[in-house]
N, C-alpha and C positions, 0 to 999 in steps of 0.2 A: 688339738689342745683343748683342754676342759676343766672343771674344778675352778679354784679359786685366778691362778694365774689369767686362765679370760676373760674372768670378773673384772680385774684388774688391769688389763690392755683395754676393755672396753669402756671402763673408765678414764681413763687416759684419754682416749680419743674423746669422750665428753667435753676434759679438762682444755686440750685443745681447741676444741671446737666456740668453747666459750670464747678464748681468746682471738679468734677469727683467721684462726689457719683450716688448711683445706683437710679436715679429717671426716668426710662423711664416712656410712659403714662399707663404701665396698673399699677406700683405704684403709679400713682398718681389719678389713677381712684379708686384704691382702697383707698385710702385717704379719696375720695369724699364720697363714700361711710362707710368709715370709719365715720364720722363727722355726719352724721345721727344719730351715737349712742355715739358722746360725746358732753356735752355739751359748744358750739360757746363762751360762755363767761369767759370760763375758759381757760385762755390760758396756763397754764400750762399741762392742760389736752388736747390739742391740739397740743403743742410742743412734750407732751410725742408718741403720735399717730403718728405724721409725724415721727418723731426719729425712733422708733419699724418700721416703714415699709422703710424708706430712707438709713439707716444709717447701715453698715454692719460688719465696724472691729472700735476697740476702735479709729485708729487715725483718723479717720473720724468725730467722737462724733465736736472735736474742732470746727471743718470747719462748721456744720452741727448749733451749737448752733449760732457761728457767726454770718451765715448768717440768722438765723431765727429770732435774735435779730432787726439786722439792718432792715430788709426785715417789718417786722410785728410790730416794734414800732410805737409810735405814733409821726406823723408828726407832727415838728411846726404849726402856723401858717401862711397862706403865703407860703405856702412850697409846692411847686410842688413834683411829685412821682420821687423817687427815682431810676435810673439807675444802677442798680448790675453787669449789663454784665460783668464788668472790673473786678472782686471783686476778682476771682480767680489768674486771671494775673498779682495785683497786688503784689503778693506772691512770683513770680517767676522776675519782673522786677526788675532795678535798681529803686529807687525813682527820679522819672521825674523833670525835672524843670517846676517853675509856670510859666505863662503868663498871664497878664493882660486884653487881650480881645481873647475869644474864637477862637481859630482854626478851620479850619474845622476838622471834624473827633477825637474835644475833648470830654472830658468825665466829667459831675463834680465830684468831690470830696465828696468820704461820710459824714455826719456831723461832724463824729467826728474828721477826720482831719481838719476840717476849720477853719480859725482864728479866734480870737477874737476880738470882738467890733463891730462896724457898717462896717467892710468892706467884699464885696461882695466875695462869696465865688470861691477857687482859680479853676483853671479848670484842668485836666490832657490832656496833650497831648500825645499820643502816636506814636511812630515812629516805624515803622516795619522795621528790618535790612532783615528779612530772608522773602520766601515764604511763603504762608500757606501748601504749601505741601513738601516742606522743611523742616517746622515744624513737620511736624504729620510725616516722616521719621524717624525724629531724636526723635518723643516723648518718655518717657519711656511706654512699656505697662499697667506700675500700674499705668499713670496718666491719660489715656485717659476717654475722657467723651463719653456718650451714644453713641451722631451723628459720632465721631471719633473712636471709636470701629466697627461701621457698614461700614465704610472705610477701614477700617486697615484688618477687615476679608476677603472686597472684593479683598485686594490689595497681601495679603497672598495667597490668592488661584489662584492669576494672575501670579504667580511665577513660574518662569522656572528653572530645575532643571537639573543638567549633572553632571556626575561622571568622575572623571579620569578613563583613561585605565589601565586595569591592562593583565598582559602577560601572555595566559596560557602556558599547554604545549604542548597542538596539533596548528599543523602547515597546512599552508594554500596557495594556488599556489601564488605567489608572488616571489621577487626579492631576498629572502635570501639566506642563504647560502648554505644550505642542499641541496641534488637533489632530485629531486623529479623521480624515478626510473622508475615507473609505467606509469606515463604521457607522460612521455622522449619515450620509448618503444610504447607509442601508435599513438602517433607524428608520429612515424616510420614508420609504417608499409605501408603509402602511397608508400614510396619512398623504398619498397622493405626490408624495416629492417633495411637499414642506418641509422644513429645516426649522422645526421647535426646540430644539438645545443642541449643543455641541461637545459632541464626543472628545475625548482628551488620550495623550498617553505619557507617560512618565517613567523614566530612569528604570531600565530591569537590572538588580543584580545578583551576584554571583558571590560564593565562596571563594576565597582568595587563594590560591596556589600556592606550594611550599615546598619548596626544594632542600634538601638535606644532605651538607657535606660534612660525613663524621670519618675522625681521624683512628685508625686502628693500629699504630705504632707499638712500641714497648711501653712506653709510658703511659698509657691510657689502656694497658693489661687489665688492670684492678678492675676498669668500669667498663669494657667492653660488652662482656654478655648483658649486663643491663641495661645500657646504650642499646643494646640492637631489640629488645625485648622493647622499650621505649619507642625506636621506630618501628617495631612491628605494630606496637597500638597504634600509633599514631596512623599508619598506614588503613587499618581496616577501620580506625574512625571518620579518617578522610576519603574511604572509596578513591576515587580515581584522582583527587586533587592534589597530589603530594608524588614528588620523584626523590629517590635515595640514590647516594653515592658512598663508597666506603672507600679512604684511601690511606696508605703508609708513603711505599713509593712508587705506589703505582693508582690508577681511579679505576673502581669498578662499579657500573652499574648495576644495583640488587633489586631495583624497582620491582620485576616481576616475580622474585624469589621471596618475597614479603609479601607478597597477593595469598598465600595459600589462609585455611580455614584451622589448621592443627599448626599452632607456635613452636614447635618440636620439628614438624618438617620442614616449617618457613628460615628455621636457623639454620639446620641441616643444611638445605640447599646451599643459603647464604658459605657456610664455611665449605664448600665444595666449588664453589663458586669464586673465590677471592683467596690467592695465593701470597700474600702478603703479610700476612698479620703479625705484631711483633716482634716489625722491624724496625729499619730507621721511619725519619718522615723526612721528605722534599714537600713542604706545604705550595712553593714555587711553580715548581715545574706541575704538580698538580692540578694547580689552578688554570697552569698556559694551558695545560689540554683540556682541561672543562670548558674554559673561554673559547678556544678554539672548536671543540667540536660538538660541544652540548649545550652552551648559552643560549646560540637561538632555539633550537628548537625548545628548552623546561624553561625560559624565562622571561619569556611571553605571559601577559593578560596579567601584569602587575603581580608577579609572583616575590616573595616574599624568601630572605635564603636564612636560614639556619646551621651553622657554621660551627660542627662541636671538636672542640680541642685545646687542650692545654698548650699550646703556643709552643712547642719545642721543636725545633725544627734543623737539620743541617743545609739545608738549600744555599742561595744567594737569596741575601735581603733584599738586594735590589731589585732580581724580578720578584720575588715576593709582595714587594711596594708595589709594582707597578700591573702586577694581576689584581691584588686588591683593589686597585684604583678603578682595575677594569670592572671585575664584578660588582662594583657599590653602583657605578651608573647600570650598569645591567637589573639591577636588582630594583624594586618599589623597596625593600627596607633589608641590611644585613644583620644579623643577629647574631654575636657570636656567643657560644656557650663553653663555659668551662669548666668543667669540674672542680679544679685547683680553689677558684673564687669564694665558694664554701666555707674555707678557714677565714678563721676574723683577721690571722696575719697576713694574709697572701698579698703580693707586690707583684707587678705585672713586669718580673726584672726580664725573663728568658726574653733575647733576642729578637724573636719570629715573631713571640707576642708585642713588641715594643714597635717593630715593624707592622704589624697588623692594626695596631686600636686603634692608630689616625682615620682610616678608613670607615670603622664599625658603627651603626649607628646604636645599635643597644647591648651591653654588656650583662652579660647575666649568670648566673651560677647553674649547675645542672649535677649535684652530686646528693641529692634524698628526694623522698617522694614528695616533700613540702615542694622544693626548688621544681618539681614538674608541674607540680600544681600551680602554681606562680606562673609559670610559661604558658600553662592551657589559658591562663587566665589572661596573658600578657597578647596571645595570637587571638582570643576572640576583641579584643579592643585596639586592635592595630589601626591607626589613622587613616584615613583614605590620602590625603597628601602626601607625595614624597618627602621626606625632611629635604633643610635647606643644607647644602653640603657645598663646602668651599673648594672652589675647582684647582686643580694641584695639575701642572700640564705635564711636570715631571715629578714626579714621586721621588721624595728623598728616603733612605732607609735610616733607621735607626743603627748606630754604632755600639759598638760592646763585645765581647766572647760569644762564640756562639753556645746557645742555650742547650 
């Protein structure tokens, strides 16, 4: 295919792209090549082809018909090409006021908003209040498009990572209280065995350990690659102090498949490694077997648990209450992260989740780079006290539909 028509599929895929469907260029290469074996004059058979390769989860179908409507109708006459850049933005903006004579940096208006009769059609103006990288801070991760996902990954792995201290129980020459007996005595011996001051030792501590159970079901499709790119930094900023788990319905330990030096083979492994993804979640029975067979050994020396998911769960509530119950006393602090928490409506109605939050000690959001930054921030200030937590001998579950 050549000439104007791949002008015109490659623009499309642009038009897409803006909007935050998955059209990078080797979907759209496969397109071109797709079109080889459907026939150009059916546009239905053309819409259906782009759709099967552009178009990934139901709420995307809308966005995707839209723009393929507007993008590939037939022009008036007199009618110069069309301008899509705006099309997704307009979705997200207030509706603008018109202006009479073009601004710089306006946009015209699709046909079908334009008025009626002989007067020329209106223009949009747009005004930007915030940066563009202000913006893609604050984006959500299920909206970003191609070119702002290859941002956001580089901007994830530029992340710096610190833990609070935590206080063992061996002690180290310093200003505390204890004496240090042995040192004090070896001080000595210059001066004959005298004891002219006394050596002291004080508190050594440590980086605080971090455990990590992120949920890789369906519903958390949109944020998983960036999820695991998140624990990939997180990993090689923590060196050895941090253990990972991925689970739907089943738990997999990815600890040492996140060790590597090239983030491209560290996922690799990961997805060869966990046969899961994309399905249901039993958040339940998941936690019986982490409790069971991994709590002692990664939650030891005051480890801290990090706990990422949107709450949606088909399990039993009730063990779900009562493995939470278990890992909060296991744990020095739970943290649970949600992506969903992000929107300013969000209600913690799902089920799982309503059965989880009694337990949590910190609720936090985890859907832009802001929200990660906030967490880096939130793990180097972590208390050295365990919070104070009201003891529950039996876990009751929260009642409702399941989520």
């Amino acid at each position: 295919m050549t000439g104007q028509l791949l002008g015109n599929v490659l623009a499309f895929g642009r038009v897409l792209r803006g909007l935050g469907l998955d059209a990078g260029p080797d979907r759209m290469l496969d397109l071109v090549a797709a079109l080889d074996h459907v026939p150009i004059g059916s546009k239905l058979d053309f819409a259906n082809a782009a759709r099967c390769l552009c178009v990934r989860r139901r709420d995307e179908m809308a966005r995707f018909d839209e723009a393929f409507e507007i993008f590939w109708r037939k022009p008036p006459e007199g009618a110069t090409t069309l301008d899509l850049r705006s099309m997704g933005e307009r979705r997200k903006l207030r509706r603008p006021a018109f202006t009479s004579a073009p601004p710089p940096g306006a946009l015209p208006v699709p046909e079908g908003d334009a008025p009626r009769g002989d007067e020329p059609p209106p223009l949009l103006h747009l005004t930007l209040t915030w940066s563009a990288q202000e913006l893609l801070r604050r984006k959500d991760f299920g909206e970003l498009t191609g070119e702002e996902l290859a941002t956001v990954e580089r901007a994830i792995h530029r992340l710096a990572w610190r833990l609070a201290e935590r206080r063992t129980r061996r002690l180290r020459a310093g200003d505390g209280s204890a004496i240090d007996l042995r040192r004090t005595l070896r001080r000595s011996l210059p001066r004959g065995g005298e004891i002219l001051d006394w050596s002291r030792r004080g508190p050594r501590t440590k980086p605080r350990p971090v455990v990590v159970l992120a949920d890789i079901s369906g519903s958390m499709e949109r944020y998983t690659r960036l999820l695991l790119l998140f624990l990939y930094s997180l990993t090689r900023g923590l060196g050895g102090r941090i253990e990972a788990f991925l689970f739907g319905t089943r738990l997999t330990r990815v600890t040492r498949e996140l060790e590597g030096r090239d983030p491209a083979e560290a996922l690799a492994k990961v997805a060869r490694t966990v046969s899961d993804w994309s399905g249901g979640t039993r958040i339940g029975e998941t936690l019986s077997e982490f409790n069971l067979r991994w709590a002692r050994r990664v939650l030891g020396q005051g480890a801290a648990v990090l706990f990422i998911s949107d709450g949606w769960d088909r399990g039993d509530p009730a063990t779900l209450a009562t493995e939470m119950a278990r890992l909060q006393r296991s744990a020095h602090r739970l943290i649970w992260l949600n992506p969903l928490l992000g929107a300013p409506d969000y209600e913690p109605l799902a089920r799982g989740m309503r059965t989880a939050l009694p337990f949590v000690d910190d609720f936090l959001p985890v859907h832009s780079l802001a929200s990660l930054e906030d967490l880096g921030r939130h793990l180097e200030r972590l208390p050295a006290d365990r919070p104070a937590r009201r003891q529950q001998t039996r876990p009751r579950a929260a009642g409702g539909d399941t989520a």
